[in-house]
N, C-alpha and C positions, 0 to 999 in steps of 0.2 A: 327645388325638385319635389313633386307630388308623391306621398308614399306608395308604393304598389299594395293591392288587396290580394290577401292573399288565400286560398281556400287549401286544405287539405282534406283528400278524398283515400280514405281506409285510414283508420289511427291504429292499426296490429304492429307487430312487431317493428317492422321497417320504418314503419315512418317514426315511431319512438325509440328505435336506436338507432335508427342514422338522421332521416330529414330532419326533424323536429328540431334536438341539438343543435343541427347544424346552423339551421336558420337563426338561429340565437346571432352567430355571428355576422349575417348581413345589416346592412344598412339601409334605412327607407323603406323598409318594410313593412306590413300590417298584417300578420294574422287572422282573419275575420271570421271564417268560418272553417269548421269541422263537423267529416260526416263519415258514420262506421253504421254497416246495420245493426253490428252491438250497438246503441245508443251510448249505453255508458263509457266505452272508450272514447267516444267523440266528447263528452262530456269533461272526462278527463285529461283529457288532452287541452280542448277549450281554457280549462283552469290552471293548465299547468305553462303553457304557451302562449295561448290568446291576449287579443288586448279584452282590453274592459269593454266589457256586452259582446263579445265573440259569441256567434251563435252555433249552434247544432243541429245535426240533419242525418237523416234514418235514409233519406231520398236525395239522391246526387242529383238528381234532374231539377230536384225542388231548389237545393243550395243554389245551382248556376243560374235560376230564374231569378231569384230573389236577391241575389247577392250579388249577380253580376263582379265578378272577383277578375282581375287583372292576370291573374298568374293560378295554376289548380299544377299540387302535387299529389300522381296518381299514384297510392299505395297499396292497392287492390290486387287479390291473386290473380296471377295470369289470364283466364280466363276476359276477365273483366277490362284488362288492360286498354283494347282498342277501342269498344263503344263508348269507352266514358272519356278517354284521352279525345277522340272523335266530337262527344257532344261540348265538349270544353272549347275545345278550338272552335267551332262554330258557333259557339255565343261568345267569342270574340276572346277568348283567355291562351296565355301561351301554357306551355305544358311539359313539364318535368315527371316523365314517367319510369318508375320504374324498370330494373330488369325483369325477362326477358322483354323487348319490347311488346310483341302480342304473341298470343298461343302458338302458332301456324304463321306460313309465309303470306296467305290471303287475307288475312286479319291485318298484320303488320305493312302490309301493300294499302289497305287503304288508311291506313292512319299517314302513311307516307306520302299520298294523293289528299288526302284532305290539309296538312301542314304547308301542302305546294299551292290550292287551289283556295286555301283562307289568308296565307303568309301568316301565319301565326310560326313561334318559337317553338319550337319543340324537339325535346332530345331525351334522352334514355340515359339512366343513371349507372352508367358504369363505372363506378370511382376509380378501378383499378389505374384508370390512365393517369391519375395526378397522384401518385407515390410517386416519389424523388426516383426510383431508378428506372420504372417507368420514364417518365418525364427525359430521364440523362441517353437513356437508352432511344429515344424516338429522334432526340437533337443528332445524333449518332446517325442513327438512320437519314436522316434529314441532310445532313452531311456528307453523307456516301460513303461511309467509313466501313459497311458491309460490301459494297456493291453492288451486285444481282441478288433477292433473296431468293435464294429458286428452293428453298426445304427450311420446313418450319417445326416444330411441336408447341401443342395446346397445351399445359397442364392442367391437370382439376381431380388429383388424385389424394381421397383418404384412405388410412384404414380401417377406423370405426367410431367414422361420425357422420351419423344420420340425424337430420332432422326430426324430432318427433313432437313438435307441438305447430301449431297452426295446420295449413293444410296440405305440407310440402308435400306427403305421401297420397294427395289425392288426385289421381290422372284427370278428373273430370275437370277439379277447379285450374291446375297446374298445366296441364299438357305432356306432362312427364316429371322424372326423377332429376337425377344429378347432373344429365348432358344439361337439361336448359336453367337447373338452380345454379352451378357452379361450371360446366363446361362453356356457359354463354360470355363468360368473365377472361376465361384464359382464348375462347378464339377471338373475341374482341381486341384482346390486347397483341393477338398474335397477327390479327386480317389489316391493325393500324400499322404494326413498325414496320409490315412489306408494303402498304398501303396499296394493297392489291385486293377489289373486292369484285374480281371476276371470275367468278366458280365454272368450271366444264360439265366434272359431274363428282358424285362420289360413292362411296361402298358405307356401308353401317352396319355393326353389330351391336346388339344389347342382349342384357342378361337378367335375370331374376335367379342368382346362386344360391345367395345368404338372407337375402329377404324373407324368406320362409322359418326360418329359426327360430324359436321360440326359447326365450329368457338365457340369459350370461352368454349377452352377445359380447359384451366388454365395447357395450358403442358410450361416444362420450357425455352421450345425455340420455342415457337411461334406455333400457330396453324396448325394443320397437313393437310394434304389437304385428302381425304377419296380415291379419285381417284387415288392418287397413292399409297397411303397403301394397296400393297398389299402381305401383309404377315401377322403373326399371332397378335394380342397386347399384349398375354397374353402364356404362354405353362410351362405344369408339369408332371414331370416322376415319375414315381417308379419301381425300380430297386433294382432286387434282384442279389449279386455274386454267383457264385459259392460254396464260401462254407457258404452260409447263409445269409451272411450279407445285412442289408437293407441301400439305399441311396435314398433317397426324394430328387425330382430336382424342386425348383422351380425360374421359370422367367418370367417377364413384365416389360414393357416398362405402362401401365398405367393399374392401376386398384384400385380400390376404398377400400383401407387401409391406416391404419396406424404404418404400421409392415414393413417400409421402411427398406432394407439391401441388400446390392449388390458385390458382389465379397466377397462372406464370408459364413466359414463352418464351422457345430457344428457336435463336434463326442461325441461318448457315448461307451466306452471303458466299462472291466469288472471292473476295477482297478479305472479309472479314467472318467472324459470329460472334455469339453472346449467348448468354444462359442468364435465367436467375438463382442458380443454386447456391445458395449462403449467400446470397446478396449478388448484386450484376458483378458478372467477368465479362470480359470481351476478347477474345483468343485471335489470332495471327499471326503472321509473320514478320518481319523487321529484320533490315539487313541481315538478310539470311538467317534466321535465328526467328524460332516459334516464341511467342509470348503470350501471356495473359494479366489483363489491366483489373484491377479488380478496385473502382474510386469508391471516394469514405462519403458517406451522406450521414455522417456526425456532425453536427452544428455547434456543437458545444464546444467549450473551452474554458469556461469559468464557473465554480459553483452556483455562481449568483446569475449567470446568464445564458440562457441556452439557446443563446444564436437566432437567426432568422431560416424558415422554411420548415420552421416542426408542425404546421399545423396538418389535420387529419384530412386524408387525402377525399373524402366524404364532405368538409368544409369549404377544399377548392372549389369542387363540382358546383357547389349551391352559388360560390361567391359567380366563378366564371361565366354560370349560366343567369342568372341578375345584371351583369356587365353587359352580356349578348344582349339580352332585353334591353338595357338603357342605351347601350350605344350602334344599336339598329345593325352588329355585325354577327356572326356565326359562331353556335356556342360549338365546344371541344370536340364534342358525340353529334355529327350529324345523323337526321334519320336517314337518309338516304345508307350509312356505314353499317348501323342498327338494321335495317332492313335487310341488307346481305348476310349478316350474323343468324336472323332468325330465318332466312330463307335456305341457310345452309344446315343447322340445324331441325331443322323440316327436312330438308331432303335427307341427310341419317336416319330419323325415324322411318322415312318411307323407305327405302333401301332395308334395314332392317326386319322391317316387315314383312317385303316383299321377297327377301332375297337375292335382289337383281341390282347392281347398278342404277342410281338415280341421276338423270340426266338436267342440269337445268338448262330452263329458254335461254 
C-alpha cells in the first residue's frame, strides 16, 4: 500500500496541538508539505513533523500545484476555511477541515457541493464524537434506548475563559465568538445523538456584557484587551426541527455562573434521557422505579497496564478519517451533518441581529 502525501495548511495553534500530534499515530502516511503565511511556523512545523526534504509554503495555492498532496489538513481561521478546503478538493486531495466548517451557511453550502461534485473525502474535525461517552451514548441512541428525542440541550458554557491569542476575538477572520469556537462542538454533538438535521426555524440572542472590561477579569489566560474583542462573549439559540423537536443552544466564553459545561449534550427522549454532567448518566424508568446508569469508561486495572480505548479522542478522528480514505467508505463527520451545524448557527446570528425569528428553506 502507497503512502498517502500529506500537506498541512495553517501550522497556528490547531494544527500543533491537535492535528499534527495526532498524525504521529497513523500509518502510511507522509507529511510533505507545510504552509502558514508566518513562514516560520510552516518551517517549524516541517522540522518537527515532516519527512526529510518536507517543503514549505507562504502560498496554499503554490503548495496544491506543486505538491499535488493526496490528503490537505485545513488549519486556517474561519474565514479561510471554504476557499482553500474548495481549491484542495479540486486538485484532487481529500480534506480534513477544521471546526467550524466555513464562516456562514453559503460558504459551507459550497464546499458541500463541491465534495459531492469532485467525490473527494471531506469532513470537519469535530473530535468531540470519539470520547468514550460520546461514542456509549450514540450506541444508546442507536439502540433506541431514548426513544423520540423531541428536546435537547447544547452545552458550551464557561465562566472566564476567553481565548486571547491567535485570532479568536477577531469577527472579520472568525465569523464570531464562542457560539461558532465552542457552541459548534456541543450542537454537533447534540444534532448527532437525535440524528435529526432538519431545522424549521429559530430565535437568537447574543451579548457583549463583560467583553468591555478592562483588566482583573480572572479570565484563564490572562486579561482580554476590549479593543480587540470584537465578537460576541456570550450567544443562545432556540431551535425548533421539523418535526417538533426542541434544541436550546447555549454558549460563552465568560459569564457570571456556576453551571460551567462545554462540548456537552442532554437529550430527553420518550423512553429514556442522558446528560453529561460528571460523566454520562442515563435516567429512566424500570419496573416502575426511576433510575440512573451512570457506566465507568476506566480501562484500567493494573499498574502496569492501562487497558485498551485510552487513546485521545483527536487521535480517533485522524485514524478513522485515513480508514474512510483507504477503504473508499464514509468517514464519522459527514459534510452534509457539518453543513446543518453551520447553517444553524448562521441562522442565530441572523435572528440576533435581526431580532425576528429566522426561518430556514
Amino acid at each position: 500500500m502507497e503512502n498517502l502525501r500529506v500537506a498541512v495548511i495553517g501550522c497556528g495553534g490547531i494544527a500543533n496541538g491537535k492535528h499534527l500530534p495526532s498524525l504521529k499515530q497513523v500509518k502510511d502516511i507522509e507529511l510533505v508539505a507545510f504552509c502558514d503565511i508566518i513562514i516560520e511556523r510552516a518551517e517549524k512545523a516541517a522540522k518537527e513533523y515532516g519527512i526529510e526534504g518536507a517543503r514549505v509554503y507562504e502560498d496554499y495555492k503554490e503548495l496544491l500545484e506543486k505538491e499535488k498532496p493526496d490528503v490537505v489538513h485545513v488549519c486556517t481561521p474561519n474565514r479561510s476555511h471554504s476557499f482553500i478546503s474548495i481549491a484542495a478538493m479540486e486538485a484532487g486531495c481529500h480534506v480534513l477541515c477544521e471546526k467550524p466548517m466555513a464562516i456562514n451557511e453559503a460558504e459551507a453550502k459550497k464546499m458541500l457541493e463541491c465534495a459531492q461534485r469532485t467525490g473527494k473525502t471531506l469532513s470537519i474535525g469535530y473530535q468531540s464524537r470519539y470520547r468514550a461517552d460520546s461514542q456509549y451514548m450514540k450506541a444508546e441512541c442507536e439502540k433506541g434506548t431514548f426513544g423520540e428525542i423531541y428536546f435537547a440541550k447544547a452545552h458550551a458554557i464557561r465562566r472566564r475563559a476567553v481565548p486571547t491569542w491567535g485570532v479568536f476575538l477577531n469577527e472579520e477572520e472568525q465569523g464570531g465568538g464562542p457560539l461558532v469556537d465552542i457552541g459548534t462542538h456541543a450542537l454537533d454533538l447534540t444534532l448527532w445523538m437525535m440524528d435529526n438535521y432538519k431545522p424549521k426555524y429559530c430565535v437568537g440572542t447574543k451579548y457583549r456584557k463583560l467583553a468591555d472590561q478592562k483588566g482583573a477579569t480572572g479570565n484563564s489566560w490572562g486579561d482580554w484587551d476590549p479593543e480587540k474583542f470584537t465578537v460576541e462573549d456570550s450567544c443562545f439559540g432556540f431551535v425548533v426541527m421539523e418535526n417538533g423537536a426542541t434544541v436550546i443552544l447555549e454558549s460563552s466564553w465568560a459569564l457570571n455562573t456556576l453551571d460551567v459545561i462545554e462540548a456537552s449534550t442532554s437529550i430527553s427522549g420518550t423512553k429514556a434521557g442522558a446528560d453529561m454532567r460528571g460523566g454520562l448518566r442515563i435516567n429512566g424508568v424500570e419496573n416502575g422505579r426511576q433510575y440512573v446508569l451512570q457506566p465507568s469508561f476506566s480501562a484500567g486495572g493494573a499498574a502496569f497496564f492501562e487497558g485498551a480505548g485510552n487513546a485521545k479522542p483527536e487521535v480517533f478522528e485522524a485514524l478513522q478519517f485515513y480508514n474512510a480514505i483507504r477503504t473508499g467508505t464514509k468517514p464519522c463527520v459527514l459534510p452534509e451533518q457539518a453543513y446543518v451545524v453551520s447553517a444553524i448557527l448562521d441562522g442565530i446570528y441572523k435572528s440576533a441581529n435581526s431580532g425576528q425569528p429566522y426561518y430556514f428553506n
